[in-house]
N, C-alpha and C positions, 0 to 999 in steps of 0.2 A: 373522200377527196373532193377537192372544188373541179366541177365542170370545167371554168377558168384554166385550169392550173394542167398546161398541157405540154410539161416538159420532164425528160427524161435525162437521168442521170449521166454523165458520162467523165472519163479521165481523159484528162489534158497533158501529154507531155511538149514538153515544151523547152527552148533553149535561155539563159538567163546569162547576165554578163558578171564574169568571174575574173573581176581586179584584182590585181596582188598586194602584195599589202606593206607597197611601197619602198617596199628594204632593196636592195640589189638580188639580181638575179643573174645566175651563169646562163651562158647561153645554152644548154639541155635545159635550162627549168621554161627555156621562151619556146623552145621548141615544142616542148611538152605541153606547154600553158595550152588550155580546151576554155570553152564556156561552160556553165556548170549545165545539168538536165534535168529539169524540175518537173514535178506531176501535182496537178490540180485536182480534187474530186469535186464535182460540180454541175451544173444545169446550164446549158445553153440558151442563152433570151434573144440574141440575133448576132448573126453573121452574115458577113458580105468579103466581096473580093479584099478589104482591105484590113479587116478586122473582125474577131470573135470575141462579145459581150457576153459575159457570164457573172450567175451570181452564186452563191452557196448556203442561203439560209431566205428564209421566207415567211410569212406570216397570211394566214387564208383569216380577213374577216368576217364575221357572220351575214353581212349586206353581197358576198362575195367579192368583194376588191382582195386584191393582194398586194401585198407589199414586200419589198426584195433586197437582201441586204448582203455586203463581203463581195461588192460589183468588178470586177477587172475588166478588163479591155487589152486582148492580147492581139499584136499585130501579126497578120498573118507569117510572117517571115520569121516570127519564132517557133510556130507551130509544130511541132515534130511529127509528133501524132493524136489522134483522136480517138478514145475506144466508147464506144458505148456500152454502159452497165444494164 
């Protein structure tokens, strides 16, 4: 493993917006209606008060640079949970 390369795995749950899919709805289906809860496996590259930057695949060159790719940027207020692997 590269020196560089100093981030550990972890799962992201997280809330995601679940629109319906425009037909009529009774009102038990509005009541019901949730946002869906999604889970990410993934490496954390930075977080701050207002957001967590992650990526999920990576490339370690021989010069030692890396390169980082499948980047999201999830605003703290969807964030559910965080578990580290």
């Amino acid at each position: 493993m590269n020196d560089k390369f100093r981030f550990d795995p972890v799962k992201i749950e997280w809330f995601d917006i679940n629109a319906s899919d425009g037909g009529w709805q009774t009102e038990d289906e509005i009541k019901n209606h949730e946002p869906a809860i999604c889970y990410d496996v993934c490496y954390i590259y930075h977080e701050d008060a207002d957001k967590v930057i992650t990526f999920s695949s990576y490339n370690l060159h021989s010069d030692g640079s890396i390169d980082y790719g499948f980047l999201t940027a999830f605003p703290r207020g969807c964030i559910r949970k965080i578990t580290k692997l």
